[in-house]
C-alpha positions, 0 to 999 in steps of 0.5 A, a space after each residue: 500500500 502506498 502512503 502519499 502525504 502533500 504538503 499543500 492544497 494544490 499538491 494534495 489535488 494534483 495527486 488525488 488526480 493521479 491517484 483516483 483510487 487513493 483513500 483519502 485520510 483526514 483523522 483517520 479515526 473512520 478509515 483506520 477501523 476500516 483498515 484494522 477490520 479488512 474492510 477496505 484494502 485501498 492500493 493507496 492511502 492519501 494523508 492529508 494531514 499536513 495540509 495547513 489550508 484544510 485546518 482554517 475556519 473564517 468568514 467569506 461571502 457571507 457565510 462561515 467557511 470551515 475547512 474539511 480539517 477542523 477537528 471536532 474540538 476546535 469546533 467546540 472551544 472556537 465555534 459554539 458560538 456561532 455553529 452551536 447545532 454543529 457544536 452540540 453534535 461534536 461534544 457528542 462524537 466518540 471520545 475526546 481523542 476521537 474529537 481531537 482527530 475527528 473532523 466534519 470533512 471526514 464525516 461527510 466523506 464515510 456518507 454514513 447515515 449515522 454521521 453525528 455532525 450531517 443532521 446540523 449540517 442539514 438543519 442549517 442548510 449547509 453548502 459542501 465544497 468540492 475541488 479538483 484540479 478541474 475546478 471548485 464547486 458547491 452542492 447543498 448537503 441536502 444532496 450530497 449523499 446518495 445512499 449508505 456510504 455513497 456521495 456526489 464525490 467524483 474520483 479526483 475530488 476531495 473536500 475542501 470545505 463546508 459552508 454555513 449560513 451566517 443567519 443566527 437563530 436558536 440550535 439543538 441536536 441531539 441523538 439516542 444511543 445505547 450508551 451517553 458517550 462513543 457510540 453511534 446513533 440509534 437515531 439523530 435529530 437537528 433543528 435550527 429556528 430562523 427568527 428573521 426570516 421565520 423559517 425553519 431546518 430540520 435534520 434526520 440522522 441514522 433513520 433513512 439510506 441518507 440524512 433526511 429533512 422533515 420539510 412538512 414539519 419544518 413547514 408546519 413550525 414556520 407557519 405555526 409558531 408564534 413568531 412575533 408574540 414569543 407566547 408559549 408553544 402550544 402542545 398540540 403543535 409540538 405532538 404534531 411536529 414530533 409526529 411529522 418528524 418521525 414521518 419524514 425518516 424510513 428506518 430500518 430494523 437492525 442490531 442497534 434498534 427497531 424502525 418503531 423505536 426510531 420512529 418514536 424517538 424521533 418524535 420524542 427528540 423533535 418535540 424536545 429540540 422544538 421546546 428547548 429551541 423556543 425556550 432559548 428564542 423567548 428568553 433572547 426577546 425578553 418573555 418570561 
């Protein structure tokens, strides 16, 4: 197996051009349990570990860049502040040495359905951002997984980035599991309240091929909730929420739990983030 390690971006496209079949390795933390398990035999590996470019995060055009190597706890410590969905997933990703090495831009590449940082993504309408030598392009992350550990990723692209909406409103995410820490989702939920616009995002983990949407709940909490009085949510409208919700997913039974249990988690998690979320909003605007 050869082990290429660029030194730059622009390096690190070239080989990944010259080397399409090369597996590319940010942390390692998912494709060294590959690799230790002979799931995969790759004839090459791709470290892109010494690629300063990958490590940044910062405003451009509006949004907030992040750079496909930012460790989980960077995201943490630097970025609670202003990603606090994506934040909130990231405490919850394995140990604090998986977060140290673990990124969003590896997340994205395993595409796995259970993938703790995509429902976020998700929510907030996240854009990835795709390089080769041919050039740079953005997908939503609405469309960039096509099944379980499939994407839109071409042979001689890499992922460069993820890039967030700068519009600011009240995040939650939060996810089930056999255990609180290092272990993955039975089932994951994300929301973000946009009170500017009055618009809503939602994001489904581990219940579907894909992370999903749940676009009618979003449309029902966007025309529903009481935007402007900040009043109490009424509880009819979280029990429907949680129930379009839980609609929206296509879980499957398997050895970590059964497509009704995921289904009424999700109805269970959706209505807790939506109360919680609001709770934050009612507060920033002074209701008691």
């Amino acid at each position: 197996m050869d082990f290429l390690q660029p030194e730059s971006w622009a390096e690190a496209l070239a080989v990944r051009a010259a080397y399409p079949e090369a597996l590319p390795v940010a942390g390692g933390t998912d494709v060294m349990v590959e690799l230790n398990f002979a799931r995969r035999r790759p004839p090459a590996l791709l470290d892109l570990g010494r690629v300063a470019e990958l490590a940044d995060w910062g405003g451009e055009d509006g949004l907030l860049r992040l750079g496909a190597g930012v460790p989980y706890r960077r995201i943490v410590t630097e970025l609670a502040g202003r990603v606090p969905g994506l934040a909130m997933a990231a405490r919850t990703v394995g140990s604090p040495q998986i977060r140290n090495r673990g990124t969003v831009g590896g997340n994205l590449g395993s595409a796995s359905p259970a993938g703790d940082a995509l429902p976020p993504l998700l929510a907030t309408g996240a854009l990835v951002e795709l390089a080769s030598v041919r050039g740079v392009r953005r997908v939503p992350v609405a469309g960039f997984c096509t099944g379980p550990k499939r994407s839109v990723l071409a042979p001689d692209e890499l992922i460069a980035a993820v890039l967030l909406p700068a519009e600011r409103g009240p995040e939650q995410f939060a996810k089930i599991g056999t255990r609180n820490a290092m272990v993955i989702a039975v089932c994951s939920f994300a929301l973000a309240l946009r009170p500017a616009d009055r618009t809503v995002g939602t994001g489904i983990g581990s219940a579907a091929p894909t992370p999903v949407r749940a676009v009618a709940a979003e449309e029902l909490l966007a025309a529903e909730l009481p935007w402007a009085s900040r009043a109490e949510l009424p509880d009819p409208l979280v029990r429907r929420f949680g129930e379009l919700v839980a609609a929206a997913a296509s879980p499957i039974d398997d050895v970590r739990g059964t497509a009704a249990y995921r289904r009424h988690a999700l109805g269970v998690l959706a209505g807790r983030a939506v109360r919680r979320a609001w709770t934050e909003h009612r507060r920033e605007g002074g209701a008691g």
